[in-house]
C-alpha positions, 0 to 999 in steps of 0.5 A, spaced: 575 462 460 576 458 466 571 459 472 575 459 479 572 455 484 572 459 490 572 455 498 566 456 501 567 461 507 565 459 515 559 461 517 557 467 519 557 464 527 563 461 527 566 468 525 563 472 530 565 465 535 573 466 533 572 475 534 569 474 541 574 469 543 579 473 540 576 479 544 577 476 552 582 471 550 579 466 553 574 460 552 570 461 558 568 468 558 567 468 551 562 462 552 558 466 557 558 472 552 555 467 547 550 463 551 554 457 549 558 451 553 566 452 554 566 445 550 562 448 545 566 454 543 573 450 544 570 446 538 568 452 533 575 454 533 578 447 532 574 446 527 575 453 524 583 453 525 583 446 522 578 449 516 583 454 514 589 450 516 593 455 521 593 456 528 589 463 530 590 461 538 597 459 542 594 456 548 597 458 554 596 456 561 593 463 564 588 463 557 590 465 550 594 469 545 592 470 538 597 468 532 600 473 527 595 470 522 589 471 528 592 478 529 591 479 522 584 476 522 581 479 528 581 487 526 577 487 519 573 481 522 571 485 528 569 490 524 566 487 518 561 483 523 559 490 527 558 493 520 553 488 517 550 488 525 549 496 523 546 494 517 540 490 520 538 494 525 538 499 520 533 495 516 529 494 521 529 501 523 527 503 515 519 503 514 516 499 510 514 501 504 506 500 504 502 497 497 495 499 495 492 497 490 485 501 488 480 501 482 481 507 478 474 509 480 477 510 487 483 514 485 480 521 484 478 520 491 483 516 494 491 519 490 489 526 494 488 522 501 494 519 500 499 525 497 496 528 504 497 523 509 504 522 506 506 530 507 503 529 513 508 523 515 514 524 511 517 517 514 510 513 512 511 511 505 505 508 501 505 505 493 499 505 491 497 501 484 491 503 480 488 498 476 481 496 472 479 491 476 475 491 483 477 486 488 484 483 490 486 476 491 491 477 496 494 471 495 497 471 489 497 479 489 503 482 493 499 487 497 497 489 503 492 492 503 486 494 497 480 499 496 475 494 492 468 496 490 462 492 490 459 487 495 462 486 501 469 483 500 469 474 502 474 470 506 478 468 511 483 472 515 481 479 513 480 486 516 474 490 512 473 496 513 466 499 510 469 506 507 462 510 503 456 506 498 456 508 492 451 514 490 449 516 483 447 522 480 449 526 473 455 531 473 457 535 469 461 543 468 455 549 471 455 552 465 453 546 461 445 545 465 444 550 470 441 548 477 436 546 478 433 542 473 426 538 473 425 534 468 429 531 463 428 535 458 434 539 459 438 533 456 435 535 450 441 534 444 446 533 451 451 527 450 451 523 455 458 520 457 457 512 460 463 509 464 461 502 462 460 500 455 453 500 456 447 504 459 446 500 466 449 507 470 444 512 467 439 506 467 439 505 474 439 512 475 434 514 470 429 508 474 430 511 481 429 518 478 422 518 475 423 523 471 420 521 464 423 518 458 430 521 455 429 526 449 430 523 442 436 527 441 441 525 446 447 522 444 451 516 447 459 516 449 462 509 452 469 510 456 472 504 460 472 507 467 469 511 470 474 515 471 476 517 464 467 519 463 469 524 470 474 527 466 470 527 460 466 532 463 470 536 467 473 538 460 465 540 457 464 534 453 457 532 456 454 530 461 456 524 466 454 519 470 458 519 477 458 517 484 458 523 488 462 522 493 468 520 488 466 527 485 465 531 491 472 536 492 471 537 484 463 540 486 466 543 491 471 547 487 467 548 481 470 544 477 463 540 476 455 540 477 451 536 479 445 539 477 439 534 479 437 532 486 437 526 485 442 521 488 441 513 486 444 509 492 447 502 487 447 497 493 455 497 492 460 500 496 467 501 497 471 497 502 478 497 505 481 491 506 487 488 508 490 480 509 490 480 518 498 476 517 499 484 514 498 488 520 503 494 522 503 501 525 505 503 517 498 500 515 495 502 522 496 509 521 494 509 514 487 505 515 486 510 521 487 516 516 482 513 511 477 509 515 477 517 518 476 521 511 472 516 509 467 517 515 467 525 514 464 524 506 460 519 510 456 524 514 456 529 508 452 524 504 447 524 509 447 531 511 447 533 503 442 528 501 436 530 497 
């Protein structure tokens, strides 16, 4: 099949030269409405006419008169350049779509905040992204802002928002170890569900605790996340080792336990963080309902500590 070469069309600023010019019917009027010089707007149509190869305008001593072929141009052009006018400005008029990435660690937490917020402002469109990892490069990650958990984040041009430490305690369902416990003798023949494939939560946890050494009889299951052990717990398969915080709507529901007082602050936290060349009133809005949020479990934590 023989490829068709097509003639490559004016540029979009000689088209709307030649519509306003068509318009007033007149360079100099046409000239003060582009902002440009008579001469100017004399050579666009020169130039335009000797491209396509016929007159578009009679020049007459009191102005101008478009030709049958700038007649022919005028009306669809005119509306063509008002149609991808409209079509910009609707693009601008649309709200930008605002892309987080957080850890699935935080997803418990963050997915039912954001689900709010979004009812609560249907305009106000967020994708969020879980992912394994928990920092960001925005460099190389197309994001505009990101929940990371650890250390507090390091780099140039960031905005960082301290969110909530992270607390650990056990969880599990209220009819698997009844509160209050004293001692560790209650996990006696318990399987202890691990968000890591070692033991350095519990480890951490048990070391804060002082509550002994565990029962010979416990058994061991590792997850990749923390949140799949969670969820593991929810459905009644052993006992768990979980941030607090992460949990605390599932405690408050029933859904979990957190049978001993307890609570082991790790040192990490979780952090929102975003690029400052990404600022907007989308990505305001959002940081203010969250760093929010954040502050009230932040002043749970407090009130409820043991």
């Amino acid at each position: 099949m023989t490829a068709i070469a097509m003639t490559p069309l004016p540029s979009l600023d000689v088209l709307k030269t030649f519509v306003v010019v068509a318009r007033y019917l007149n360079f100099t009027r046409a000239a003060a409405a582009l902002h440009i010089t008579q001469g100017a707007v004399s050579r666009q149509i020169a130039g335009l006419e000797d491209r396509i190869g016929y007159p578009l305008f009679v020049r007459q001593p009191r102005g101008l008169k478009l030709t049958a072929q700038g007649e022919a141009l005028f009306a669809p052009l005119a509306q063509s350049l008002d149609g991808i006018a409209d079509l910009i400005e609707q693009a601008r008029l649309q709200p930008a779509t605002l892309r987080i990435k957080c850890p699935s660690c935080a997803m418990r937490w963050m997915l039912p905040r954001v689900i709010r917020l979004q009812q609560a402002q249907p305009t106000l469109k967020i994708e969020l992204t879980a992912v394994l990892t928990h920092g960001v490069d925005f460099a190389h990650e197309h994001f505009d802002a990101a929940v990371v958990f650890g250390a507090p984040p390091s780099g140039r041009n960031l905005v960082i928002h301290r969110l909530f430490d992270e607390q650990l305690t056990p969880v599990c369902v209220p009819e698997r170890l009844p509160k209050p416990v004293a001692t560790l003798a209650a996990l006696d023949g318990q399987t202890l569900l691990h968000p890591t494939r070692d033991w350095r939560d519990w480890l951490r946890w048990l070391d804060a605790a002082h509550l002994g050494a565990l029962p010979p009889s416990v058994t061991s299951q590792h997850f990749e996340t923390l949140d799949l052990a969670i969820s593991a717990a929810m459905q009644g398969h052993g006992v768990a080792i979980g941030d607090v915080g992460l949990v605390r709507e599932d405690i408050a529901a029933g859904r979990l336990a957190t049978p001993y007082p307890q609570r082991v602050a790790t040192g990490d936290s979780y952090y929102l963080v975003n690029p400052t060349t990404a600022a907007s009133a989308e990505l305001d809005s959002f940081t203010h309902f969250i760093c929010a949020e954040a502050a009230e479990l932040r002043a749970w934590l407090t009130a409820t500590a043991g």
